[in-house]
PAVOLO-755631 format. One record per residue (C-alpha): residue number from 0; z, y negated, x negated. Coordinates in nm, 4 decimals. Last residue first. Layout:
<pts>
    nr          z          y          x
   NUM          Z          Y          X
...
</pts>
This chain:
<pts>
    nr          z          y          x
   300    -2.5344    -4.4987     1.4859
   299    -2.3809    -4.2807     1.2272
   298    -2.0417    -4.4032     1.2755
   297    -2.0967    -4.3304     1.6326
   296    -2.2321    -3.9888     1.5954
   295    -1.8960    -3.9246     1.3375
   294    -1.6656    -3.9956     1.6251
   293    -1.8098    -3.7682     1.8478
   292    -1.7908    -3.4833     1.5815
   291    -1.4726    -3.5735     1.4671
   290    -1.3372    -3.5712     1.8286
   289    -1.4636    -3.2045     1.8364
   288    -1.3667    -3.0737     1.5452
   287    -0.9842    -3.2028     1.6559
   286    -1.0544    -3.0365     1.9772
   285    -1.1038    -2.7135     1.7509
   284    -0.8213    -2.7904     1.5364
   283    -0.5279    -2.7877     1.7885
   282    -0.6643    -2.5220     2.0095
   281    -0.7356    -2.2762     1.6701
   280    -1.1065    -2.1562     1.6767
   279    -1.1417    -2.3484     1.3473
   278    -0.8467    -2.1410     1.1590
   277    -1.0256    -1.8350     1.0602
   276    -1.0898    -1.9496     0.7114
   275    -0.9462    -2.2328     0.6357
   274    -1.0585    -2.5378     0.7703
   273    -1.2997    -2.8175     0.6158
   272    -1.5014    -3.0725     0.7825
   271    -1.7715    -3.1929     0.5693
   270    -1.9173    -3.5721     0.4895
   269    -2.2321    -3.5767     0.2603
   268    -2.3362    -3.8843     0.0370
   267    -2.6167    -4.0975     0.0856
   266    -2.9501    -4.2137    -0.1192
   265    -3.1651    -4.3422     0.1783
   264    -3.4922    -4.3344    -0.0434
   263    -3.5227    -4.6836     0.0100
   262    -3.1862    -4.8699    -0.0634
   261    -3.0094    -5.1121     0.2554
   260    -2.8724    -5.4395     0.1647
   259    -2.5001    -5.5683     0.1378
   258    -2.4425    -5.8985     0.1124
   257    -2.1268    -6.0764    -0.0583
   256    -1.9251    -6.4022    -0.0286
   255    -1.6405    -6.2429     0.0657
   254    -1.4932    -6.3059     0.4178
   253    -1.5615    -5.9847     0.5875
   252    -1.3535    -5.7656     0.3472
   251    -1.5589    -5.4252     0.2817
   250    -1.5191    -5.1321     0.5387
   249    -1.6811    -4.8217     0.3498
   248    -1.8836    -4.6380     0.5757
   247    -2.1981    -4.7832     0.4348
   246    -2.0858    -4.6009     0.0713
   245    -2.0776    -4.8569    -0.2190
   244    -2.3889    -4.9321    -0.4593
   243    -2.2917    -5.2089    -0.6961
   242    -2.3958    -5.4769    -0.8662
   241    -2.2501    -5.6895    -1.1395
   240    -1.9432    -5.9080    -1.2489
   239    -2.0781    -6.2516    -0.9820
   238    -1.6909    -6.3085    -0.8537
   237    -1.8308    -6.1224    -0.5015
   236    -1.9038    -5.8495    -0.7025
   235    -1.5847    -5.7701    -0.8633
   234    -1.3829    -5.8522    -0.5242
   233    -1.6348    -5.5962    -0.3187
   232    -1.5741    -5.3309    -0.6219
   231    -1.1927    -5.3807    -0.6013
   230    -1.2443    -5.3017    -0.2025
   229    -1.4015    -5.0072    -0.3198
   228    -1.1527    -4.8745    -0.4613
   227    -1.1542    -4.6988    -0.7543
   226    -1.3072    -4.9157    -0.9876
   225    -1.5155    -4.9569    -1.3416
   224    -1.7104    -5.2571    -1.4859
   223    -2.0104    -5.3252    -1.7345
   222    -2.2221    -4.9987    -1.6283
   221    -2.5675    -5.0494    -1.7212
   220    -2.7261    -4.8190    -1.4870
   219    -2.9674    -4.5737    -1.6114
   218    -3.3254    -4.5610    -1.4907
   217    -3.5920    -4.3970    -1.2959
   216    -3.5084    -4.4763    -0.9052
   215    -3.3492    -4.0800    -0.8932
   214    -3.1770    -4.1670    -1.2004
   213    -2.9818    -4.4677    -1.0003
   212    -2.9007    -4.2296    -0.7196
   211    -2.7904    -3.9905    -0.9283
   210    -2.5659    -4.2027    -1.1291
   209    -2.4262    -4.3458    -0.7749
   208    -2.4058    -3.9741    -0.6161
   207    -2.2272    -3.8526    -0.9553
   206    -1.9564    -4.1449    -0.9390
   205    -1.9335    -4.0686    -0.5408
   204    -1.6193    -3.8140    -0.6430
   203    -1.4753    -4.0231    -0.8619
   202    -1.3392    -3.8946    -1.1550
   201    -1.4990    -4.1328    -1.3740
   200    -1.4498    -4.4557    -1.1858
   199    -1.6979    -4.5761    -0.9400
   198    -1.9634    -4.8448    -1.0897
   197    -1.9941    -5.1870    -1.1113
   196    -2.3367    -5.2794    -1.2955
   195    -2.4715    -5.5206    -1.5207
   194    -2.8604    -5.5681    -1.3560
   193    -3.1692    -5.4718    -1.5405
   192    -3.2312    -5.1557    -1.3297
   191    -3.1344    -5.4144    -0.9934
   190    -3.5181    -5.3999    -0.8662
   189    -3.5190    -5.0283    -0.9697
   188    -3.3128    -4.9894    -0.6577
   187    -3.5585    -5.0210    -0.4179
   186    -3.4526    -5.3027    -0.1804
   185    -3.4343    -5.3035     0.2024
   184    -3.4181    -5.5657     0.4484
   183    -3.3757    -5.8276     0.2106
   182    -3.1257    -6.1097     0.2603
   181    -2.9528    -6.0980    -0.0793
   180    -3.2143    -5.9492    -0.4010
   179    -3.2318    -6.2637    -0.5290
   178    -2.8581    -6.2891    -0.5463
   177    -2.6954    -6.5789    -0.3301
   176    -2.4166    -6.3743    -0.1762
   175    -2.3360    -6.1486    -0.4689
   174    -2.4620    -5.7582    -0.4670
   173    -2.3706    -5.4666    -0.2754
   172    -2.6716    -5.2071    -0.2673
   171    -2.5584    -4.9868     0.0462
   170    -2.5041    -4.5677     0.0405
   169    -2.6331    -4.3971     0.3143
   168    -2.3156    -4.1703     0.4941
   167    -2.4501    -3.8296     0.6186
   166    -2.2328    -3.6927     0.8216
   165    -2.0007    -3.3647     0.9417
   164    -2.1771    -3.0560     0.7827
   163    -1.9142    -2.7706     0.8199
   162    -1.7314    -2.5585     0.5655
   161    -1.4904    -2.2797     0.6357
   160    -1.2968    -2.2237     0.3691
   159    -1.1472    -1.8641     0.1835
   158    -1.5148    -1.7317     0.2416
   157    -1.6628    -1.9155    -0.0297
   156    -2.0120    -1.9075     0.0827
   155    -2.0683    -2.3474     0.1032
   154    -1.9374    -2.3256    -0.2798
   153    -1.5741    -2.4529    -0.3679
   152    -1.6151    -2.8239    -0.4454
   151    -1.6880    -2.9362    -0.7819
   150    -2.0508    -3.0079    -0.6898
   149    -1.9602    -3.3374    -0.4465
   148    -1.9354    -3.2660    -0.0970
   147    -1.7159    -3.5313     0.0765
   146    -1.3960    -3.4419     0.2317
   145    -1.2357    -3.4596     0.5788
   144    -0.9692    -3.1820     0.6396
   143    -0.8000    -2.9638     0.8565
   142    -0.5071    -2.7357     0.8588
   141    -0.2749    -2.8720     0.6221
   140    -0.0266    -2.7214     0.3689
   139    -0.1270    -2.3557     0.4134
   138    -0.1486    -2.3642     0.0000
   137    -0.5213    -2.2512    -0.0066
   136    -0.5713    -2.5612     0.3009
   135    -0.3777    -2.8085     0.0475
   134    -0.5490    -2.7338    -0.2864
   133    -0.8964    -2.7870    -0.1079
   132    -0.7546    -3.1075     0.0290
   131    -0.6474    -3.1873    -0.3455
   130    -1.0139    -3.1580    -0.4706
   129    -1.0991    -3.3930    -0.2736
   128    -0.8286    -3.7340    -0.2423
   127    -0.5404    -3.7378    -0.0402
   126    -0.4738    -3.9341     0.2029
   125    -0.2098    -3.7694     0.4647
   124    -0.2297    -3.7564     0.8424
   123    -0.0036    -3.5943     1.0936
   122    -0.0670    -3.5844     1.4465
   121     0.0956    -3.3964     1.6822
   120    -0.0092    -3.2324     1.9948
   119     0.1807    -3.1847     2.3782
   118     0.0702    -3.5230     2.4449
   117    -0.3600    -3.3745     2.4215
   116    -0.5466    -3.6374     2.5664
   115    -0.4132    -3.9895     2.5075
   114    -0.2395    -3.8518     2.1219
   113    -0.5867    -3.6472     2.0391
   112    -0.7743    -4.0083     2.0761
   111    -0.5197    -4.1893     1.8885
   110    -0.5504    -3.9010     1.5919
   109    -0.9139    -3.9100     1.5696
   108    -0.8879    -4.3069     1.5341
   107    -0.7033    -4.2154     1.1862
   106    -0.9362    -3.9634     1.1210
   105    -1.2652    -4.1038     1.1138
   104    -1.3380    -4.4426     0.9688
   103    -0.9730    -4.5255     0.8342
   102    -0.9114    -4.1536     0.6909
   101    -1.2185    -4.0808     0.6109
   100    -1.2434    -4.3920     0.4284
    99    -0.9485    -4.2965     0.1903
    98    -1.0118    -3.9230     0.1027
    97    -0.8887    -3.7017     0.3855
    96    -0.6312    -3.4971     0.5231
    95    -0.5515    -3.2854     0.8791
    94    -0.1546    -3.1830     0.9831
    93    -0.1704    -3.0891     1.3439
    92     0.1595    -3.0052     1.4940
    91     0.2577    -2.8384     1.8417
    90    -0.0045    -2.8591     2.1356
    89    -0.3424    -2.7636     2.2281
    88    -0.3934    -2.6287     2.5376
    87    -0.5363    -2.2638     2.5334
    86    -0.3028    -2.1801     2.8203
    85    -0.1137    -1.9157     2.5946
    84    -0.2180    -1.7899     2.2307
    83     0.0622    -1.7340     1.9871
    82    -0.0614    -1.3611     1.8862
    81    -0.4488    -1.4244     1.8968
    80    -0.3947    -1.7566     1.6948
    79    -0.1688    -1.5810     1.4229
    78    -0.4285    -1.2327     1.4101
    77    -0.6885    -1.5084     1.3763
    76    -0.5167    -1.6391     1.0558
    75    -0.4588    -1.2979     0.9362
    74    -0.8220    -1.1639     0.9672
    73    -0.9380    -1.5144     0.7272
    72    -0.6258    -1.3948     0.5348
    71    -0.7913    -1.0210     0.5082
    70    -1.1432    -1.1831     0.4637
    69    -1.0505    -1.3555     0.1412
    68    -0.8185    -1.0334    -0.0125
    67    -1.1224    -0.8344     0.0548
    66    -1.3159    -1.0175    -0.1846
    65    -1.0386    -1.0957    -0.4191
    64    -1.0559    -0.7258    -0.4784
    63    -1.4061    -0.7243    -0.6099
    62    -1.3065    -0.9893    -0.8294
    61    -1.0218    -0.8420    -0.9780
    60    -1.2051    -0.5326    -1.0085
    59    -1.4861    -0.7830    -1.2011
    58    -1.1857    -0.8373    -1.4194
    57    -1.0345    -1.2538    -1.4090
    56    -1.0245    -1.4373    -1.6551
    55    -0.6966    -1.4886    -1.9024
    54    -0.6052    -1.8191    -2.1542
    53    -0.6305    -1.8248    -2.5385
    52    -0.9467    -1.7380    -2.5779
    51    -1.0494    -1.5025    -2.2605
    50    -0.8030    -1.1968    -2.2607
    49    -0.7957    -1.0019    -1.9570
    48    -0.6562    -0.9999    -1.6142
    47    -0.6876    -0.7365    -1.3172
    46    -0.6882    -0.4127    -1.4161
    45    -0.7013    -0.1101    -1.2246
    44    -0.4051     0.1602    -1.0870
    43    -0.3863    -0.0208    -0.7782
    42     0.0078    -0.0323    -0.8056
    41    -0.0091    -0.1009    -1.1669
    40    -0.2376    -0.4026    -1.1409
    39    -0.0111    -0.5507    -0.8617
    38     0.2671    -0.4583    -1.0875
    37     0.1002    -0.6971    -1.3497
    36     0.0205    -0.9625    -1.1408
    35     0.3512    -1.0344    -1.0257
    34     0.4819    -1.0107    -1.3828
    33     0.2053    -1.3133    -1.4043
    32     0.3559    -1.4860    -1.2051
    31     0.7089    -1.4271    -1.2869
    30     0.6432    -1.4686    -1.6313
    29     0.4395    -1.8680    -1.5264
    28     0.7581    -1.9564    -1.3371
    27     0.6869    -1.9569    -0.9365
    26     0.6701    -2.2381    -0.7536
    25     0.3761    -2.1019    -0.5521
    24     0.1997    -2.4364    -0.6750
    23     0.2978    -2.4052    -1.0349
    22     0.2677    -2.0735    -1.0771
    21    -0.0822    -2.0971    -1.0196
    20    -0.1465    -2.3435    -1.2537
    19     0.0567    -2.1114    -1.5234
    18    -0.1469    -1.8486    -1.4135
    17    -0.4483    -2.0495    -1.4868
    16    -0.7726    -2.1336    -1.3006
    15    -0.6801    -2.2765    -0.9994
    14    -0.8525    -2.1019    -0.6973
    13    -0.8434    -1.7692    -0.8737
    12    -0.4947    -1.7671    -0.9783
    11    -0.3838    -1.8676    -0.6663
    10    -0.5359    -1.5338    -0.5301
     9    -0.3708    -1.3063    -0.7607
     8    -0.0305    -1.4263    -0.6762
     7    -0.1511    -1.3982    -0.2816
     6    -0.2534    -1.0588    -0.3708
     5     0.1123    -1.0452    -0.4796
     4     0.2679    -1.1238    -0.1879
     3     0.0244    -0.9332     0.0003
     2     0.1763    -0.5953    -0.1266
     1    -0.0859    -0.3615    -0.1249
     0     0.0000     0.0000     0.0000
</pts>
């Protein structure tokens, strides 16, 4: 017989890398980790870990396993909803994340709507950036999240998250009120190619669509200025620092003197819902799915 505690061990391990990373979220000390690991390995009679430098990978048995181990928490979670099921009507706690303007654009008017339909449900919303909400739906920590798909997400197939295309959000050219390139309809972006630039920090997840997006118009951005907010960016350009491409969703203050114009080639970024596996059919999430939805049309419109 498997012990799911230690599959669980196992499965950590995958999703962040180390043991020691591992340990860390199951607050567990790295031995006992990896001890767990070990009489897993015994009790299946395989191995699961070996050497790789100075760290461990995981053995294609380990892999094979983790397989199973994916669909059996996916089986789980439905086992949960099938067992607590009564009228249907959602009720109890929500707990959903998101990266800054999915929170203001989507999930904090989300929450009103669920609060005037559904007063038997609760609301709770945290910010948290990407890769965390990922970290938070393995952990059990939340149930639903906004993110934006950026390649160091888990892959669309990973059967530990359920994955859904929310919206596409175009990004903007931002530039200073008064710029040549203010008052156009639309601008190709090679038009700013000789322009100092404001760009998203490093570990940003729209720093790749911006670089992209600027490759994709055949040259690189000089990049003279860094932020992390976009209401930074809105402050450096409207003070004349450079250009910028920010995200249509994202609400810049009104009263700078700033324009935003549209880029051929609609360079965007993608929005997803995320659940775990086997959690989407649950009352609470599914109408939660369902205001998104509505509430991403408008954006979009």
């Amino acid at each position: 017989m498997i012990d799911l505690r230690r599959l669980h061990v196992l499965r950590a391990v995958s999703h962040y890398g180390t043991v020691t990373a591992a340990a860390r979220a199951l607050h567990f000390t790295p031995s006992a980790a990896s001890q767990q690991i070990r009489q897993l390995a015994r009790d299946l009679g395989v191995d699961l870990l070996e050497p790789q430098g100075r760290g461990v990978r995981l053995t294609p048995a380990a892999e094979s396993l983790l397989a199973h181990a994916d669909a059996i928490q996916a089986r789980w979670e439905q086992a949960e909803l099938d067992l607590r099921a009564d009228d249907g009507d959602p009720a109890g706690l929500l707990r959903v994340t998101g990266f800054p303007v999915a929170v203001s654009v989507l999930l904090a008017p989300m929450a009103v709507r669920l609060g005037e339909r559904h007063p038997r449900l609760s609301v709770r919303i945290a910010e948290v950036g990407v890769p965390e909400c990922f970290d938070l739906l393995f952990e059990g920590e939340t149930d639903l999240a906004v993110v934006e798909a950026t390649p160091r997400n888990p892959t669309l197939g990973d059967a530990r998250f359920d994955q859904q295309p929310l919206l596409d959000d175009p990004f903007d050219l931002v530039v200073p009120e008064g710029h040549a390139l203010a008052g156009r309809a639309r601008v190709d972006l090679s038009e700013a190619a000789r322009e100092p630039w404001i760009a998203p920090v490093a570990d940003s997840p729209c720093r790749p669509h911006v670089m992209s997006a600027c490759g994709a118009a055949g040259f690189t951005p000089d990049v003279v200025h860094h932020a992390r907010d976009w209401n930074v960016t809105a402050h450096l350009v409207a003070h004349g620092l450079g250009v910028a491409l920010v995200p249509r969703l994202a609400q810049l203050p009104p009263h700078l003197p700033i324009a935003r114009v549209r880029c051929t080639g609609n360079p965007h970024r993608k929005l997803l819902t995320c659940t775990r596996g086997g959690c989407k059919t649950r009352p609470a999430v599914a109408v939660a799915l369902r205001e998104l939805r509505e509430l991403a049309t408008t954006a979009a419109a």
